[in-house]
C-alpha positions in Angstrom: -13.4 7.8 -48.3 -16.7 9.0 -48.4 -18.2 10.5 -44.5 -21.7 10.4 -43.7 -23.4 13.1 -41.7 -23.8 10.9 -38.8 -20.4 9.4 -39.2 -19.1 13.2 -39.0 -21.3 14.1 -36.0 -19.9 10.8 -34.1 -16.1 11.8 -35.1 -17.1 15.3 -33.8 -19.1 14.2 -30.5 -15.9 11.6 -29.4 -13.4 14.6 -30.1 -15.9 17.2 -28.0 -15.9 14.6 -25.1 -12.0 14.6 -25.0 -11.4 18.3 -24.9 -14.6 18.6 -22.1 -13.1 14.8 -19.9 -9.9 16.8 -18.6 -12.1 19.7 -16.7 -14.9 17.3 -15.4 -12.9 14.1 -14.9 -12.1 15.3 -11.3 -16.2 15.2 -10.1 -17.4 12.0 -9.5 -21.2 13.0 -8.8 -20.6 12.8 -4.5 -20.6 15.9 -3.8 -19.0 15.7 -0.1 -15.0 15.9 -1.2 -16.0 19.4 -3.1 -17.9 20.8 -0.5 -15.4 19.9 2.2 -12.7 21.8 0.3 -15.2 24.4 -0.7 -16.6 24.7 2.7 -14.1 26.0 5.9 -17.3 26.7 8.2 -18.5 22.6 7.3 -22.0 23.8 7.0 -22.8 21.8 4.2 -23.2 24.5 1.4 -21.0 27.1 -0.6 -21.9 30.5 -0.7 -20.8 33.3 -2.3 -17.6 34.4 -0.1 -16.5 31.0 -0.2 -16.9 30.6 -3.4 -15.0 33.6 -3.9 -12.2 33.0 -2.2 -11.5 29.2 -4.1 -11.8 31.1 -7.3 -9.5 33.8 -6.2 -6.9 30.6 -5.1 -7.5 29.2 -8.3 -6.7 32.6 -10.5 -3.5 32.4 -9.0 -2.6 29.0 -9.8 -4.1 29.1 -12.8 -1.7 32.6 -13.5 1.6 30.6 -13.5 3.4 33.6 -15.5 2.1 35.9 -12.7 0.9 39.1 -15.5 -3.0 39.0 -13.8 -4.7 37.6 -16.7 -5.8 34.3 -17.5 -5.5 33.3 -21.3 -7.4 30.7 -23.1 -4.3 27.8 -22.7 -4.4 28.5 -18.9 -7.7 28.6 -18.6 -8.5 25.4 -20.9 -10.8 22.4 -19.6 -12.1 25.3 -17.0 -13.8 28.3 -19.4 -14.6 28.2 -23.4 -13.8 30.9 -25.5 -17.0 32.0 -25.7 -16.9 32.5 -22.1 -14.1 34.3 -22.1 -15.2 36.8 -25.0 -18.5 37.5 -23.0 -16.8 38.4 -20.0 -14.3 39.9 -21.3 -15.1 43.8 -22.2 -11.9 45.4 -22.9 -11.4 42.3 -25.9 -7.8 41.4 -24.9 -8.9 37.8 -25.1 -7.8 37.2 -21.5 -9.5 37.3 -18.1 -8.0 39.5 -15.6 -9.2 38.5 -11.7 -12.7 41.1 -11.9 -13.5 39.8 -15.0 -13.1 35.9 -14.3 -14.9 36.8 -10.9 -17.7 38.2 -12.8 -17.7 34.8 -14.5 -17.8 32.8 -11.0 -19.8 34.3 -9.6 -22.1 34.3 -12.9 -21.9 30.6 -13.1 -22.5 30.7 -9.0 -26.3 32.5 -10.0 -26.5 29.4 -12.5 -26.0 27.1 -10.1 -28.4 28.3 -7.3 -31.5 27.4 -8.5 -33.5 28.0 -5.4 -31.5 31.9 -5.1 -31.3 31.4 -1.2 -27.7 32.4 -1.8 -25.6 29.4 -1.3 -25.1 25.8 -3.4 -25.6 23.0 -1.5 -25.0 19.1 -2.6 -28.4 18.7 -5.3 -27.0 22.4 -6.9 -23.7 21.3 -7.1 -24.3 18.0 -9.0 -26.3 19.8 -11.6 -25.1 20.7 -15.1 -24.6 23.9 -13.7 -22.9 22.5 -10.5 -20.6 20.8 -12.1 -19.6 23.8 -14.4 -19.3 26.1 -11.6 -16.8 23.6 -10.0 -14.8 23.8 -13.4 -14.0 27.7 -11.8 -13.5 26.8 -8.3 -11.3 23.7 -8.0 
């Protein structure tokens, strides 16, 4: 059986969407669930120490076999591989807490497109938004 190119880039677009459904099946574009776990002081945004401090929860749980790193199967749905080679500088292919830090809080820059510091419900429903939640919840 012979494949077309766009028969190809369907089969590839369909298998894409069911690796990437897992880590942003859990937002459903209302923002107020996320930001009420996100947010202890209920102001209605997320800056960076609270963002901070989810990520850091969610390190841990991520880290089941408790050796400080996050490998590509823990960290699947959540961060690529590319991301994890970018910030990952000593190669190991893993993510120890500073260096997926350095990725929240890189996708928490993303994310704040008006840089007053914190992510508030329009932020959080952007592309970005949406990926920095992948690294938070």
């Amino acid at each position: 059986m012979r494949m077309t190119l766009s028969s190809l880039l369907a089969a590839a677009a369909i298998a894409a969407s069911a690796i990437i459904a897992p880590a942003s099946a859990g937002h459903r574009g209302d923002c107020k669930a996320e930001l009420s776990a996100l947010n202890p002081d209920h102001d209605g945004t997320i800056d960076w120490h609270e963002a901070r401090r989810a990520a850091v929860r969610l390190f841990h749980t991520l880290d089941p076999d408790h050796d400080g790193t996050l490998d590509a199967a823990e960290l699947r749905g959540r961060v690529g591989i590319l991301s994890i080679a970018r910030f990952n500088p000593d190669r190991d292919r893993t993510l120890d807490k500073h260096e997926f830090l350095a990725l929240v809080k890189h996708r928490f820059e993303r994310a704040n497109r008006d840089d007053d510091g914190t992510i508030d419900c329009r932020e959080l429903n952007s592309l970005a938004g949406r990926r920095l939640l992948r690294v938070l919840m």
